[in-house]
SELUM-13584 format. One record per atom (N, C-alpha, C): residue in one letter; x, y, z. Coordinates in steps of 0.001 Angstrom, whole numbers, plus 500000, padded with zeros to 6 digits. Atoms other than C-alpha are relative to their C-alpha. Layout:
BEGIN
AXYZ/...
//
This chain:
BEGIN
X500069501453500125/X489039489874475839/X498919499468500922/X501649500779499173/X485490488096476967/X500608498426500543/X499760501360499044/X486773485225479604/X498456499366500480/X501291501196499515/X484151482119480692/X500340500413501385/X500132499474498502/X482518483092484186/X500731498986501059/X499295500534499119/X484324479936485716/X501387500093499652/X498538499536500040/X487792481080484328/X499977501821500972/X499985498729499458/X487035484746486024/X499849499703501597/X500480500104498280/X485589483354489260/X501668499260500237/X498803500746499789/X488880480910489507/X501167501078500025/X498709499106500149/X491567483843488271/X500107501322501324/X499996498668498804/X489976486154490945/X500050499546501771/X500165500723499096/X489780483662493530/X501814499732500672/X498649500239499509/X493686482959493058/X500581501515500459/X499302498556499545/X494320486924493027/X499960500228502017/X500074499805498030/X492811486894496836/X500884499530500475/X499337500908498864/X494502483986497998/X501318500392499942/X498822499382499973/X497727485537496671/X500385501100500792/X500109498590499532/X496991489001498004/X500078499809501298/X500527500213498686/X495904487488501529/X501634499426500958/X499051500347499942/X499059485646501493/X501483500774500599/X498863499401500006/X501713487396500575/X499769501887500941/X500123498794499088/X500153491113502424/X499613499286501887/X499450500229498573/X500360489097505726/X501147499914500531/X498674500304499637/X503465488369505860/X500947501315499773/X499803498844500318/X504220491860504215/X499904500736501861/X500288499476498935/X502189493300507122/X500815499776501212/X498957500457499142/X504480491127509815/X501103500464500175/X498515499392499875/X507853492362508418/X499567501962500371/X500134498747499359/X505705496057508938/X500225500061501296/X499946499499498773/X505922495681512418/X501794499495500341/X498951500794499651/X509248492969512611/X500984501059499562/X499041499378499978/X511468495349510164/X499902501022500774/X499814499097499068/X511031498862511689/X500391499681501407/X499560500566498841/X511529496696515209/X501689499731500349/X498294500432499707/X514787494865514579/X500792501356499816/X498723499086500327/X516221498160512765/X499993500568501598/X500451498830498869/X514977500548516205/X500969499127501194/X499539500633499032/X516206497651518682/X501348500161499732/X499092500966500322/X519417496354517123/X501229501916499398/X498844498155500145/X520996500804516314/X499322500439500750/X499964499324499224/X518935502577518947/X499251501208499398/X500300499011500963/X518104504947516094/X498596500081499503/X500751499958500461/X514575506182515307/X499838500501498067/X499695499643501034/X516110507986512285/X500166499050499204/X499736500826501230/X517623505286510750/X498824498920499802/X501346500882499946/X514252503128511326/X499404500984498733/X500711499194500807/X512811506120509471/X500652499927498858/X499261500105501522/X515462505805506666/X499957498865499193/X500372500798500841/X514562502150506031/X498713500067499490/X501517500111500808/X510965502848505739/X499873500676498603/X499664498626501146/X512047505687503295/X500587499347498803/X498992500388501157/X514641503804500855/X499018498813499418/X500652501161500355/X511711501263500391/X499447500765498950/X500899499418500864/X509500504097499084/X500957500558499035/X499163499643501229/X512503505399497261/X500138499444498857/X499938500900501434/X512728502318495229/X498512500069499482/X501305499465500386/X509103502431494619/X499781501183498956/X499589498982500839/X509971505509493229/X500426500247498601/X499204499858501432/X512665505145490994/X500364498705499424/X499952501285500955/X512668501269490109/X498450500117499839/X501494500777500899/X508593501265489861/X499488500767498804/X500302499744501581/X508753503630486732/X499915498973499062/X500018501119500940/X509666500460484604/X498666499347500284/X500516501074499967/X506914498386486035/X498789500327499384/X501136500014500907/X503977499693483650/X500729499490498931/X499558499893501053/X506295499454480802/X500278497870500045/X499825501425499460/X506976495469482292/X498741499310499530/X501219500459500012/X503594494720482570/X499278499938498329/X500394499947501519/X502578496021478706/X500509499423499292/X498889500583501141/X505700494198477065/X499422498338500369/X499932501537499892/X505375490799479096/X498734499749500228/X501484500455499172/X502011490553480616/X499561500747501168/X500060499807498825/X500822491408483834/X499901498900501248/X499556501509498584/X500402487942485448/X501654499632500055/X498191500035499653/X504244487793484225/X500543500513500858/X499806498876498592/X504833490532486552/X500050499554500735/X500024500253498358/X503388489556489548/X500599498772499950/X499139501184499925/X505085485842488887/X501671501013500644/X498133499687499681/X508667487484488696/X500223500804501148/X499739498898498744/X508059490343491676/X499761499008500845/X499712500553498845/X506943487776494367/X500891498512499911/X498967500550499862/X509588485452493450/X501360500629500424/X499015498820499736/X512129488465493443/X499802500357501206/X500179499733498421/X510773489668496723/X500586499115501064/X499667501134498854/X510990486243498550/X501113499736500380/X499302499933499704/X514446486024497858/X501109501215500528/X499496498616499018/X515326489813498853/X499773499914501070/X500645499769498224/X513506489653502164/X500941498406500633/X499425501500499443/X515026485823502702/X501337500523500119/X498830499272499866/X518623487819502427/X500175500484501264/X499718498751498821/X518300490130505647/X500071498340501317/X499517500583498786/X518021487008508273/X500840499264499835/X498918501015499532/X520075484638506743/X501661501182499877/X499437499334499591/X522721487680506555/X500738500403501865/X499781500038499024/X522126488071510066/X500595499005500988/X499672501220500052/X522552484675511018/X501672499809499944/X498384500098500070/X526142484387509396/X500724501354500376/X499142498869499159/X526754487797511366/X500920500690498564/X499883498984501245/X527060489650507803/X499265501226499359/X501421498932500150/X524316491938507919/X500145501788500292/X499316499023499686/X525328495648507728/X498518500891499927/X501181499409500486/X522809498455507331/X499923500899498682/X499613499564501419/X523717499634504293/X499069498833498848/X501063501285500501/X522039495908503042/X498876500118500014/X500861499819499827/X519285496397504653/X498952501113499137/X500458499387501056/X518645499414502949/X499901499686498698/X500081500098501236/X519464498288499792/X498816499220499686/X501166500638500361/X517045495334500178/X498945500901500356/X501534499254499800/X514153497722501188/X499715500749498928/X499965499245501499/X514655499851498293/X499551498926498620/X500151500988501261/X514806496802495886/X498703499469500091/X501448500432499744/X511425495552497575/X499362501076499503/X500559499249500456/X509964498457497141/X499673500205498728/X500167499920501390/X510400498747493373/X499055499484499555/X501027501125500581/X508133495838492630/X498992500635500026/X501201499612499475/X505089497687494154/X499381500821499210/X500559499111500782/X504078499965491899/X499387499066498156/X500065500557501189/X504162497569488945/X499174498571500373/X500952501563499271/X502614494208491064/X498849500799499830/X501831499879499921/X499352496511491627/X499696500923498583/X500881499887501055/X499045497963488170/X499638498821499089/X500343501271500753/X499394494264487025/X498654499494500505/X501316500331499369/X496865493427489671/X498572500422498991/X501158498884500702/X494317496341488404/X499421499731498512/X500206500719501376/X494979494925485150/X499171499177499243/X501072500913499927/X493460491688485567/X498957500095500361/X501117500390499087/X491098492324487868/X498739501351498733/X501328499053501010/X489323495262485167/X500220498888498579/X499908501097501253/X490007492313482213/X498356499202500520/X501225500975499274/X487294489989484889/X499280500831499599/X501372498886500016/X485025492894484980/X499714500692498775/X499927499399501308/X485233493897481495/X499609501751500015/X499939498149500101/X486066497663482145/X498520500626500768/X501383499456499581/X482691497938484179/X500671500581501320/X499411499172498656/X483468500742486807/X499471499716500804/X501248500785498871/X480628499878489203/X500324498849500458/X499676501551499920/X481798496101489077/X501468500297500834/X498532500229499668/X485097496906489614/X499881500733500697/X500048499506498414/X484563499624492743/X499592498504500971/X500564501463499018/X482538496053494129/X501579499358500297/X499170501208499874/X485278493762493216/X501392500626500629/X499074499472499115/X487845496405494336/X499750500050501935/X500740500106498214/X485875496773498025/X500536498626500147/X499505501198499434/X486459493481498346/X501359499374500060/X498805500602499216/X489757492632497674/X500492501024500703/X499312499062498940/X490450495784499762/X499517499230501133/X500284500516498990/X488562494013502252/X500838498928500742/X499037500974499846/X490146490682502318/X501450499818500088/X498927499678500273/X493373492012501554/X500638501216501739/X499604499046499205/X493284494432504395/X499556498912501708/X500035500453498945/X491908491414506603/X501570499218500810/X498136500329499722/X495481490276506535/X500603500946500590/X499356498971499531/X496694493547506965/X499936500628501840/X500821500195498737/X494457493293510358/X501338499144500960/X499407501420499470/X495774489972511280/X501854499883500095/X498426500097500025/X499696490439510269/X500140500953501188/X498930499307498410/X500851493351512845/X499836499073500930/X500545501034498194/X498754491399515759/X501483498945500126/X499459501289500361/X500516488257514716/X501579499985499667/X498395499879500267/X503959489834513571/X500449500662501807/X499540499833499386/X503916491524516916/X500262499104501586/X499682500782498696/X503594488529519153/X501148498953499514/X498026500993499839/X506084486317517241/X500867500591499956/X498892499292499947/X508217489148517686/X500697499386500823/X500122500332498482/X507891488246521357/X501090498846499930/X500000501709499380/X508173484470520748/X501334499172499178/X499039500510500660/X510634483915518108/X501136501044498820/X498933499248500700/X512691487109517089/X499593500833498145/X500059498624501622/X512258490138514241/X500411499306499082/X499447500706501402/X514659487807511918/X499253499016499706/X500695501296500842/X512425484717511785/X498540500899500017/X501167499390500250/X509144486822511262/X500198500144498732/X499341499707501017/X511314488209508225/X500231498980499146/X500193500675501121/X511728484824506922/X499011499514499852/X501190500275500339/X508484483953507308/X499336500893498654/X500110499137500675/X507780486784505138/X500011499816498414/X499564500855501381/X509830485185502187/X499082499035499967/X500998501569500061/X507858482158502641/X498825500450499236/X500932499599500377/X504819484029502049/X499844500408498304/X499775499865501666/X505797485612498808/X500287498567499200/X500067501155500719/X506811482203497714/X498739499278499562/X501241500735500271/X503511480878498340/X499386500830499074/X500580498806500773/X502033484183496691/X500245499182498462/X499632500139501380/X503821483003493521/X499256498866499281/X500575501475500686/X502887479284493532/X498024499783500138/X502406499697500338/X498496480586493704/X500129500938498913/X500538499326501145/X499223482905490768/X500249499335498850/X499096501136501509/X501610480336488530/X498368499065500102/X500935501064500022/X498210477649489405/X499006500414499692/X502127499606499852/X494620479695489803/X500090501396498809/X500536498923500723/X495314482889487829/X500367499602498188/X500362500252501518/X494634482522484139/X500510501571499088/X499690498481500455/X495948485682481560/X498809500179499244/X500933499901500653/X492857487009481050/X499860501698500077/X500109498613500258/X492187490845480119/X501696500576500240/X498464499208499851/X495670493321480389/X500728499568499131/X499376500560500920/X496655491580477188/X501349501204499741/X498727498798500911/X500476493640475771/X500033500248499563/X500005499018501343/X500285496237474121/X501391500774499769/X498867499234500410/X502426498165472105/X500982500700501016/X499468499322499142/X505329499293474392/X500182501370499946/X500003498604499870/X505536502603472910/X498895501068499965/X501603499746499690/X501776503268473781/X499651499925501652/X500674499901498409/X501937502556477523/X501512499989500784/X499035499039499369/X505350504076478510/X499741500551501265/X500098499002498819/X505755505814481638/X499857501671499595/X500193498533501213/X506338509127479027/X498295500109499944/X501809499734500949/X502614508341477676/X499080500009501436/X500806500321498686/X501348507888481137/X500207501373500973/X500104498976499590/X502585510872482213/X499675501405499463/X500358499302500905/X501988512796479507/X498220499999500135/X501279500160499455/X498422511903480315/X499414500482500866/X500286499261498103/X498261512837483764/X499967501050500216/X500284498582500240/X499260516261482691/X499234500533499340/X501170499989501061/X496411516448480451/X498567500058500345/X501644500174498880/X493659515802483273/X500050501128501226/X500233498904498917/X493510518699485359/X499039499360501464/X500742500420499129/X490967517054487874/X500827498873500430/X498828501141499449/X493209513893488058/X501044500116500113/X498298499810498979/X496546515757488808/X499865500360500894/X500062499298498815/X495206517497491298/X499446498891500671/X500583501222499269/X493150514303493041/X501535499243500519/X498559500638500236/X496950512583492140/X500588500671501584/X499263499295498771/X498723515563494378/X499289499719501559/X500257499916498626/X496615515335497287/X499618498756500623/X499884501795499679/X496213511238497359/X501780500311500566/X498869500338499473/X499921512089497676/X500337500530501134/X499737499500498704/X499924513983500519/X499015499077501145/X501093500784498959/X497172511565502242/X501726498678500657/X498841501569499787/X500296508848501690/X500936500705501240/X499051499673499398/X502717511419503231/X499304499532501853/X500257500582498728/X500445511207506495/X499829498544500681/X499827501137499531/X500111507948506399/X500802498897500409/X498653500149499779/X503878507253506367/X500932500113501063/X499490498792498631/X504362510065509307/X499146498605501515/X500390500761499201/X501831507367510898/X500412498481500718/X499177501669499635/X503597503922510682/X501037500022500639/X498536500167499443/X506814505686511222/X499425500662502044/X500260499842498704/X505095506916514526/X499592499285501092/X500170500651498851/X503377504344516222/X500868498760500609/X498656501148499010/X506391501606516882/X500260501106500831/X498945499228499583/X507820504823518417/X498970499932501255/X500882499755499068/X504940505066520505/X499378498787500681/X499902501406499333/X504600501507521179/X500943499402501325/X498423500739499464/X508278501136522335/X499585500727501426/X500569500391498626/X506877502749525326/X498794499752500984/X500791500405499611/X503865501480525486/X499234498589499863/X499992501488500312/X503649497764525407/X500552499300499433/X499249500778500624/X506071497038523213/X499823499147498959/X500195500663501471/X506277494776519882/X498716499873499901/X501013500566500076/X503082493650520604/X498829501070500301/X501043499358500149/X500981496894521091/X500219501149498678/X499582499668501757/X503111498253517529/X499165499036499319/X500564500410500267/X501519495314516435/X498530500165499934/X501523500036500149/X497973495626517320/X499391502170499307/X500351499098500532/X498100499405516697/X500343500520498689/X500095500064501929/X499096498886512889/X498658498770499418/X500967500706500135/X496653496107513058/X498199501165499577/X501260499149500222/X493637498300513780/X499627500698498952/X500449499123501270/X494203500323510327/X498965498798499201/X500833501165501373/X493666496964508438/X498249499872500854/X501111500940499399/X490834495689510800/X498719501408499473/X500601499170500833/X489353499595509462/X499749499640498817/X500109499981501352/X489645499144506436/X499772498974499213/X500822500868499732/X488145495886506277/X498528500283499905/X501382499055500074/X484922497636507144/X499740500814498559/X500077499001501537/X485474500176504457/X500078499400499087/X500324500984501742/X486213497532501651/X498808499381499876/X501244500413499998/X483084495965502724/X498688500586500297/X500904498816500127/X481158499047502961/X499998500260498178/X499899499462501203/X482587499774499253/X499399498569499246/X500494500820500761/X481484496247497832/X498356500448500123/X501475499339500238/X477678497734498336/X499686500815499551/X500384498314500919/X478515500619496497/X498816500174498828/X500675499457501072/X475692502156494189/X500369500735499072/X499418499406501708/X477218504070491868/X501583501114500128/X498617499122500049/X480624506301491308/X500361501584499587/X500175498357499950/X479764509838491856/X501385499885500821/X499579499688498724/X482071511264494124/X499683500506501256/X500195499498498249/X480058512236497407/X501018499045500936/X499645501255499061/X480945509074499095/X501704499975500458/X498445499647499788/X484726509588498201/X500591501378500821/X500091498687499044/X484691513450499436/X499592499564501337/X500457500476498528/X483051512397502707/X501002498999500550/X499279501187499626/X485336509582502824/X501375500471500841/X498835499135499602/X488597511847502721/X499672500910501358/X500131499393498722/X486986514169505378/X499870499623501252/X499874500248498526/X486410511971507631/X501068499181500298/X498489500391499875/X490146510659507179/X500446500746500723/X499376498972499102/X491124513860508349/X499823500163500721/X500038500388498486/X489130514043511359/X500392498955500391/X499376501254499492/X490456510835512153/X501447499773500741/X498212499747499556/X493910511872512148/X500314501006501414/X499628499632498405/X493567514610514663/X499442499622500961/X500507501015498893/X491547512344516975/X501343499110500275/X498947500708499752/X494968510829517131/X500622500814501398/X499450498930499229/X496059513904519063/X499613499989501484/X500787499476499008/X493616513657521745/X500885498734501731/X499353501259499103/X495243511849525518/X498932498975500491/X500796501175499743/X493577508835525476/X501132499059500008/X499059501518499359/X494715504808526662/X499996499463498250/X499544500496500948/X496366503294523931/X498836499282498845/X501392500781500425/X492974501248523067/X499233500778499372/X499989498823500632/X491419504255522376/X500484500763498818/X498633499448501035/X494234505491520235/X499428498967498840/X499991500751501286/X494082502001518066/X498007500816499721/X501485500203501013/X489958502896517733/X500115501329498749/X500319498824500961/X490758506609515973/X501009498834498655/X499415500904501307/X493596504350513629/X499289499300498991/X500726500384500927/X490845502552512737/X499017500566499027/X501256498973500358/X488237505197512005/X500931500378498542/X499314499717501079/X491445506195509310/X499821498966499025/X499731500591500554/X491658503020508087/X498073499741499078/X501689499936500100/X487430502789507758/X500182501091498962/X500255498422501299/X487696506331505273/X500669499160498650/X499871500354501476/X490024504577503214/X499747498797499466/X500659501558500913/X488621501304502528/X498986500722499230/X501449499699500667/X485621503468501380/X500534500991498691/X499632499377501485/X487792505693498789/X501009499702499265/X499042500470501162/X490787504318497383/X499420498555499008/X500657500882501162/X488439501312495600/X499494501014498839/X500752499162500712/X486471504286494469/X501273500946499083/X498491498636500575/X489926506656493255/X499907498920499166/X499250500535500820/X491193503675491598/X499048499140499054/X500885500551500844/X488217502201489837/X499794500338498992/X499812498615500911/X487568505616488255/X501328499734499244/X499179499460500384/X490921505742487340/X500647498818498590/X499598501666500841/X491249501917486095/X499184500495498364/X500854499507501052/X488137502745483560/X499908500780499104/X500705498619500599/X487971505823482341/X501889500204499291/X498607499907501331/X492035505508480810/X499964499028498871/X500469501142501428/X491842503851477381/X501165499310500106/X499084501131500062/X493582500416477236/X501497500354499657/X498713499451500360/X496114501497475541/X501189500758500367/X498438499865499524/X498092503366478017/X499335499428501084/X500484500413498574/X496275502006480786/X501379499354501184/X498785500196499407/X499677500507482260/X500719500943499982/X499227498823499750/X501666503541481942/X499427500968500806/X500647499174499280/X499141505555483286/X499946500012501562/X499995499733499124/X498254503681486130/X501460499799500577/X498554499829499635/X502129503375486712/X500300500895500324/X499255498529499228/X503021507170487135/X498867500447500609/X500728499651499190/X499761507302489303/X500367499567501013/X499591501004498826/X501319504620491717/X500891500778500269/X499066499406499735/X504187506367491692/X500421501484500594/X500079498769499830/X503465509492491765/X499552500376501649/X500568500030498874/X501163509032494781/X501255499363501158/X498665500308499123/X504134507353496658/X501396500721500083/X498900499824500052/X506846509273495626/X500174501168501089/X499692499134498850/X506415511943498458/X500268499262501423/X499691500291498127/X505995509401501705/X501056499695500493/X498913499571499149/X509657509397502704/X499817501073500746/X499872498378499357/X509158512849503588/X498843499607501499/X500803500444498962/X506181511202505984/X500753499028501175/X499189500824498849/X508967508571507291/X500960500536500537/X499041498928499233/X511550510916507831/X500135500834500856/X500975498890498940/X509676513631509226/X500016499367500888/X500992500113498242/X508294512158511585/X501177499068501121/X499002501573498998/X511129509516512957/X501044501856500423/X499205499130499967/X513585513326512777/X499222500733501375/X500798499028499022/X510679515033514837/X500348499636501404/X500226500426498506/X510167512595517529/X501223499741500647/X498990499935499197/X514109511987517922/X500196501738500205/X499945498511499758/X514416515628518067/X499789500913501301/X501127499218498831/X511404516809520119/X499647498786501489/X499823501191499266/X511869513376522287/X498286499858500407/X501366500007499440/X507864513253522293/X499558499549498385/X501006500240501701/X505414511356519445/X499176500827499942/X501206498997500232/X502996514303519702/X500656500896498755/X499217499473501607/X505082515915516910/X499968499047499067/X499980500969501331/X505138513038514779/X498114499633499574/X501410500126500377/X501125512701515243/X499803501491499412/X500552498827500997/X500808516592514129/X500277499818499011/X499661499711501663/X502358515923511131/X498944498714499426/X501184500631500791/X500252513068510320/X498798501014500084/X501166499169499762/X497254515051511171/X499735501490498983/X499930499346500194/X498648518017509319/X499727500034498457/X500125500648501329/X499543516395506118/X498475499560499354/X501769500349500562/X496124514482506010/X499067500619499749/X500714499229500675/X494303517443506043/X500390500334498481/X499470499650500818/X495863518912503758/X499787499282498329/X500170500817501047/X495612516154501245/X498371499579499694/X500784500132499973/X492534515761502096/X498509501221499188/X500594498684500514/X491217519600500985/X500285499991498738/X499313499878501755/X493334519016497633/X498835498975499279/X500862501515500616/X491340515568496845/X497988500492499645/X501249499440499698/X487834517225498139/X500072501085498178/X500052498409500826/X488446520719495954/X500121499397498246/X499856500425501464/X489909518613492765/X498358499082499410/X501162500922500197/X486397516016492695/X499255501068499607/X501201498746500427/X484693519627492408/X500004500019498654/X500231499843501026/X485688519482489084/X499644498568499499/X500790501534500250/X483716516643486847/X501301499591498748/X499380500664500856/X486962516188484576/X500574498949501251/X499143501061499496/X488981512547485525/X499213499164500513/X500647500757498812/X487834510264488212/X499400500752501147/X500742499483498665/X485561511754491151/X500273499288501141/
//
């Protein structure tokens, strides 16, 4: 579908302001939930089990959300998920509040959040290759950038979630949170327009047909597997540095050292909006120097230090997940294009429990975060050699 350049500039304009929105306030409850759970049980485990039951739902509610997106729309989508969100996340303080709040809830709402996620960003992907009319090049740009902008939030929320930790408590950060998604909703119901990701046949972009696909690309299951092991380290990483915060500055240096990924990867989305073309060197190089990144985590340096290698991670992947997912947007024919990229979202997420678990099991265990940084470090290679070795071949996305 061919949209007028001031309906594309306007629909992409509301996607930011949504994205900027609602992933700050996202970013906030990253530092606020893992906080309240760790403070309020004592338990690094069970901190590690909410980060986990989030990705669980992700898991096993975001199968439906290609099949969502093809039946109703994809701006339908993201309408109904950050309305749905606002009032899940708005649940946990006023729970607390009337001193009803168990952790059993908690989990459940993290799980139920989670679900949405897989199906909000293939709706996203949707639109945003509709603007660009399937141009891969265009859409690595226009991806760099909202990775950019999107990740300047991601910057800005820990900082910001970890000083009103300070100033006004883990539960009102949390409803701030809701707030955010609310607003999210009322810039996509106003600025975004349904333009490209039109619904197609539901029994054409299935999660079945999407995976049935995936097994079909030899170069893109294997890229798939080892994006998923990049997630696992990056899971092993979030669930590590509150832990490593708690004794080293507290809410507010959890904050700035989840901050530093975004304030990376910032750089990297705005390294990737200058992209020239969609080979894969840039992506290979990208992943490798993810991995050195990770064991520069290892090394005893002052906390400051520490956030600059976080960032150097976050810098690799601003520069290749525009590029993974551009490829990946393009080069699937419309027709399952929602199913597809659905059991890619999924797929790629469905291992990082094992990154939040791990690593929260290690460090109560081994009573030291240097175990929870090997496993990031370990993992990331790892995922990193799979991603490299699969681009060798020229089937899929590079």
């Amino acid at each position: 579908m061919t949209v007028p350049a001031a309906g594309a500039s306007r629909s992409l304009s509301g996607l930011v302001a949504a994205d900027v929105v609602s992933t700050a306030g996202t970013e906030m409850t990253a530092v606020a939930l893992p906080w309240f759970v760790l403070v309020t049980t004592g338990s690094p485990t069970k901190m590690g089990a909410v980060l986990a039951a989030e990705y669980a739902g992700l898991t096993l509610l975001g199968l439906f959300g290609g099949r969502v997106a093809a039946v109703f729309g994809p701006r339908w989508l993201m309408l109904a998920a950050d309305l749905l969100r606002a009032v899940l996340i708005a649940v946990i303080p006023l729970l607390f509040w009337l001193h009803g709040l168990s952790f059993a809830v908690i989990l459940a709402i993290a799980f139920g959040v989670g679900g949405f996620f897989p199906g909000y960003t293939t709706a996203q992907r949707m639109i945003m290759a509709g603007l660009v009319r399937d141009d891969e090049l265009h859409l690595t740009r226009v991806s760099g950038l909202m990775g950019a902008v999107n990740e300047t939030a991601s910057f800005v929320g820990p900082a910001l979630g970890g000083v009103l930790i300070t100033l006004i408590g883990a539960e009102r950060v949390l409803a701030v949170d809701a707030l955010s998604y609310l607003s999210a909703f009322l810039l996509v119901a106003t600025l975004v327009r349904p333009v490209g990701g039109e619904p197609v046949t539901p029994d054409t972009s299935g999660i079945l047909d999407g995976l049935r696909y995936l097994s079909g690309q030899r170069s893109l299951r294997r890229q798939v597997a080892g994006v998923g092991m990049l997630g696992v380290g990056f899971a092993a990483l979030v669930a590590t540095l509150p832990l490593l915060a708690l004794h080293h500055g507290g809410p507010t240096a959890a904050g700035w050292l989840l901050g530093s990924y975004g304030a990376g990867s910032v750089l990297g989305g705005l390294l990737s909006t200058r992209a020239r073309g969609t080979g894969g060197r840039t992506a290979a190089l990208a992943v490798a120097g993810l991995a050195a990144a990770s064991w520069a985590l290892l090394a005893p340096v002052p906390i400051w230090a520490l956030a600059g290698a976080v960032a150097m991670t976050g810098v690799c992947s601003g520069l290749f997940f525009p590029r993974f997912f551009a490829a990946l947007t393009t080069r699937t024919p419309p027709a399952l294009r929602a199913g597809v990229m659905t059991s890619v979202t999924v797929a790629i997420a469905a291992p990082a429990p094992l990154g939040f678990l791990g690593a929260g099991l290690l460090v109560q265990h081994t009573g030291s975060t240097t175990s929870g940084l090997i496993a990031v470090a370990a993992s990331t290679t790892l995922g990193a050699a799979t991603v490299v070795r699969a681009g060798a071949d020229h089937g899929g996305p590079r």
